[in-house]
Steps between C-alpha positions, in 0.01 A plus 500: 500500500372318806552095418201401590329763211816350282335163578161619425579647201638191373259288582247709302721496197476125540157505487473723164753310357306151548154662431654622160606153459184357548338758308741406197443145514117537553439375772368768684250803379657809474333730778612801666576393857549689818715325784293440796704422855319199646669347817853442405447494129436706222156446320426602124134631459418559159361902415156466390320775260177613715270500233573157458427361777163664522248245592743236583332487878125506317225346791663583773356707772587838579289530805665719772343479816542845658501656886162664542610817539636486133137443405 
């Protein structure tokens, strides 16, 4: 295995490992999470039902303004 994949594997093992912590000791909701890549680190983004958040964005304006040959 390349060691740079070794390295990334290990690193996300890490990360299970302390979010199962966490989750044990209750400090921390237990959410399915996808890993995100953001700059040089690895960002957890918690996997939301879509019929929940219907209506979480209610108000807000949906306008498009369009070319007018899309009219």
């Amino acid at each position: 295995m390349n060691p740079i994949a070794t390295v990334k594997t290990r690193l996300i093992e890490a990360i299970q490992e302390t979010t199962a912590d966490l989750h044990r000791f209750g400090s921390m909701e237990k959410h399915e999470k996808q890993g995100v890549p953001v700059d040089d680190r690895l960002k957890q983004v918690p996997i939301e039902n879509v019929t929940q958040l219907r209506g979480f964005l209610h108000g807000i304006d949906t306008t498009i303004v369009r070319d007018a040959d899309r009219e």
